[in-house]
C-alpha positions in Angstrom: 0.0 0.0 0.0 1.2 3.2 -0.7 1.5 5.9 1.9 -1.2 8.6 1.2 0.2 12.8 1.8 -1.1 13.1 5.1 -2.0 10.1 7.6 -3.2 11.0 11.4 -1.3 9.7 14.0 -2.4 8.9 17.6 -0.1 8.6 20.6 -1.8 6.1 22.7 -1.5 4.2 26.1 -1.8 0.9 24.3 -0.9 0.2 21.0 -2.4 -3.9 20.6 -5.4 -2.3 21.7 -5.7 0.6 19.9 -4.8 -1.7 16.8 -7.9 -4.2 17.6 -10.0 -1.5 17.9 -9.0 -0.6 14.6 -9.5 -3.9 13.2 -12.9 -4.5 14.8 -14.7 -1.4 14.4 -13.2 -0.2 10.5 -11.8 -3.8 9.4 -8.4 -2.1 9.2 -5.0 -3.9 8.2 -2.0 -3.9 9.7 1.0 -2.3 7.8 4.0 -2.2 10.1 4.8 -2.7 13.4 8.2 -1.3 14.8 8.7 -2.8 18.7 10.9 -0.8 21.3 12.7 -2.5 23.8 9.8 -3.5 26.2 7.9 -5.4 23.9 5.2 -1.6 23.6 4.5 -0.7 20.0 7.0 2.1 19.1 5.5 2.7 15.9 2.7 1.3 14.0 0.9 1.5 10.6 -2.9 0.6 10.1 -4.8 0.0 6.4 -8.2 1.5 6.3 -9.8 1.5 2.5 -6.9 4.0 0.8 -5.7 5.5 4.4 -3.0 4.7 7.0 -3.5 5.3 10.3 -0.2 5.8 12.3 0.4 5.0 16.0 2.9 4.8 19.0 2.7 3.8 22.7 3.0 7.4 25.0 6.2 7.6 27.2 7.8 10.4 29.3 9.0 11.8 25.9 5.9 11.5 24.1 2.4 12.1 26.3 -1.1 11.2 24.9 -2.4 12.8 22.5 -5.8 12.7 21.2 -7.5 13.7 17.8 -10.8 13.8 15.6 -11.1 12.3 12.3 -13.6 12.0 9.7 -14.5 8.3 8.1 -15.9 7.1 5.5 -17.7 4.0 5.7 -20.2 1.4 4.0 -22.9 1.5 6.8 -22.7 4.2 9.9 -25.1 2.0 11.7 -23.2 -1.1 11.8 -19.7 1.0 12.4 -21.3 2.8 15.2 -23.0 -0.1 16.6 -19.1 -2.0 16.8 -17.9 0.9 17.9 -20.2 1.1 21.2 -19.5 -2.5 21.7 -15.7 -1.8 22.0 -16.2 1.0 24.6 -16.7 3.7 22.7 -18.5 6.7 24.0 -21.7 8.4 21.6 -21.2 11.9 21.0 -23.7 11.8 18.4 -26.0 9.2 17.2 -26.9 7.9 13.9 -29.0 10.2 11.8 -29.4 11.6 8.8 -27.6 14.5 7.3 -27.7 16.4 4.3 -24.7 15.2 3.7 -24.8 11.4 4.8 -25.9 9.4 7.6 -23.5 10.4 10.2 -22.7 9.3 13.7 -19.9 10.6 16.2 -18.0 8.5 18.9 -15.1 8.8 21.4 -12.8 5.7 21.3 -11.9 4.2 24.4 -8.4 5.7 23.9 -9.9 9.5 23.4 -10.0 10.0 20.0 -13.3 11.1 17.9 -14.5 9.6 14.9 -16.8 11.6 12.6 -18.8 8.4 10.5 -20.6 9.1 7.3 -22.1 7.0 5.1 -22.5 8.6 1.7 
């Protein structure tokens, strides 16, 4: 896969997990993984559709950080509804929009998604 212009990256707590979110919720693919010394995920690459979704474990260094991000997806409904079943938090549920059927949820790690279905 080739690397799109601009990829969000999240610093996280845990990387495995973040990753499994990933993979359950959006049926992302993983890319890389780059280990640091303690077994943690220094660095990591995700495949959604045509994006790549970069991560790394927080240290002294490098705190949390969360972001938003809008998505894409085949069905809001189902993506929201996997979403809330991985811990997510609703910060807006499904509905229609004039420009999709959009939904909004905090990840377990802090992060928002935006989800549309176009």
């Amino acid at each position: 896969m080739a690397h799109p212009t601009v990829s969000p990256y999240f610093i996280l707590k845990d990387g495995a997990a973040f990753l499994s979110f990933l993979t359950t919720v959006f049926g992302a693919t993983t890319i890389a993984l780059h280990h640091n010394d303690k077994g943690g995920i220094m660095h990591g690459e995700a495949g959604i559709g045509d994006s790549v979704i970069m991560f790394g474990e927080s240290s002294g260094a490098f705190p949390d950080e969360t972001g938003s991000v809008f998505i894409y997806v085949k069905d809001t409904d189902e993506t929201y509804r996997k979403a809330m079943a991985e811990g997510s938090e609703s910060r807006q549920e499904p509905s229609d929009k004039d420009y999709g059927r959009a939904a909004g949820i905090r990840d377990p790690f802090g992060n928002t998604w935006w989800i549309t279905q176009v």
